[in-house]
C-alpha positions as CSV (number, residue, x, y, z in Angstrom):
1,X,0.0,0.0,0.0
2,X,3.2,2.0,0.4
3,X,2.3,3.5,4.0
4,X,5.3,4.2,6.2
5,X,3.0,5.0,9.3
6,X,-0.2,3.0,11.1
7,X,-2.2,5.0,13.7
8,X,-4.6,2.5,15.9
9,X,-7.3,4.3,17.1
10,X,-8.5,3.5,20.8
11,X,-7.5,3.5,24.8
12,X,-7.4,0.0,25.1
13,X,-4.7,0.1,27.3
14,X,-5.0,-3.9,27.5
15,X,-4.6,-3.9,23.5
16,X,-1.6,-1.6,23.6
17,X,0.5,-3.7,26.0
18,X,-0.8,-6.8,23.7
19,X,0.7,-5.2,20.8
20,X,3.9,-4.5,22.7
21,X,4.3,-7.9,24.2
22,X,6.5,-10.6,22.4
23,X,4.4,-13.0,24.6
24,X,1.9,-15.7,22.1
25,X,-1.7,-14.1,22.4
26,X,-4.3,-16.4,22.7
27,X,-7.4,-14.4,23.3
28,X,-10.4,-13.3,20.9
29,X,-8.1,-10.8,19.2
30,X,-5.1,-12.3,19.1
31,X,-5.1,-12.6,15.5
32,X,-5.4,-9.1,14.9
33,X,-2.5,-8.8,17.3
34,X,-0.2,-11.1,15.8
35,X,-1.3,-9.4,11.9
36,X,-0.1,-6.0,14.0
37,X,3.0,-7.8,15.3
38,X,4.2,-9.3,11.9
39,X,3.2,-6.2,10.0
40,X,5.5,-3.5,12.8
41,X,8.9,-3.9,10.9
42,X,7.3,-2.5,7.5
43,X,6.3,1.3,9.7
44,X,8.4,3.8,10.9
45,X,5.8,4.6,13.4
46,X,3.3,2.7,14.8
């Protein structure tokens, strides 16, 4: 898509330290996290 930056809108606080973690994620979103998680190296900002 040739984006550089990826803004995830919310306050989830829980979701923000999932994102951060290098810890497997096995809840309901963990998907999405893991997408996020492989995903981080392409951004210069997340």
């Amino acid at each position: 898509m040739g984006l550089n930056k990826m803004e995830v809108v919310g306050d989830s606080k829980t979701v923000i330290k999932k994102c951060q973690s290098t810890d497997t994620d096995k809840s309901i979103i963990g998907a999405i996290i893991r997408d996020i998680q492989s995903q981080k190296d392409r951004f210069q900002k997340i």
